[in-house]
C-alpha positions as CSV (number, residue, x, y, z in Angstrom):
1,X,69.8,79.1,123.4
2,X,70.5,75.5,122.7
3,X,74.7,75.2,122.4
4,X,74.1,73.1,119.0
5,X,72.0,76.0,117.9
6,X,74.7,78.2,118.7
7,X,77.5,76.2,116.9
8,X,75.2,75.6,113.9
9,X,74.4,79.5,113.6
10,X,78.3,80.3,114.5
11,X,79.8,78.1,111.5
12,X,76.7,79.4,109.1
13,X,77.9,83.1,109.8
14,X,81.1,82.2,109.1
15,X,80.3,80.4,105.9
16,X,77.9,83.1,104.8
17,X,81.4,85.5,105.3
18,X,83.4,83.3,103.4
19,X,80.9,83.0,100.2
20,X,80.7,86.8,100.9
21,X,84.2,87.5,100.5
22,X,84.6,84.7,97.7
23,X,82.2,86.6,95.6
24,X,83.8,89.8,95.9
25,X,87.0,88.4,95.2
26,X,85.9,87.0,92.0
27,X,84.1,90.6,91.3
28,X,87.5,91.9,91.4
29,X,88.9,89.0,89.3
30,X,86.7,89.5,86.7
31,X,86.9,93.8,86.8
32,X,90.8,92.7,86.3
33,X,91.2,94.4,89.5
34,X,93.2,91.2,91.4
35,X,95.3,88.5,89.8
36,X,94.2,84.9,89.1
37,X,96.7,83.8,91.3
38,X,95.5,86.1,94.4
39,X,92.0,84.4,93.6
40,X,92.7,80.8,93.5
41,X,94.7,81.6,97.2
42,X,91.9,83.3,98.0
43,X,89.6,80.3,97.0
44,X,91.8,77.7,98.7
45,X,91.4,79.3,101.9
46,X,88.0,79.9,102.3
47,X,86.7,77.2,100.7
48,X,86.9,74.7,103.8
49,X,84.7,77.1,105.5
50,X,82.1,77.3,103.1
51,X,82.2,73.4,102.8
52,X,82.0,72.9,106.6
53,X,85.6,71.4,107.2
């Protein structure tokens, strides 16, 4: 396997997590199951990953 290929498919699993776990997060939010501040924490920290930073 090419290393680049490697990095490239690591950071895409992880950003495929993250937009996983967003989404369930804001399932919750929505149910009224988990605060809007929980969320927006939530958000902040996972949305670096999902933009690649």
């Amino acid at each position: 396997m090419h290393p680049s290929w490697q990095t490239n498919f690591a950071a895409k699993s992880y950003s495929d997590e993250a937009i996983a776990k967003l989404k369930e997060s804001k399932d919750l939010l929505d149910l009224g199951l988990m605060e809007e501040a929980d969320y927006e924490k939530v958000k902040a920290e996972l949305a670096p990953v999902i933009m690649g930073q």
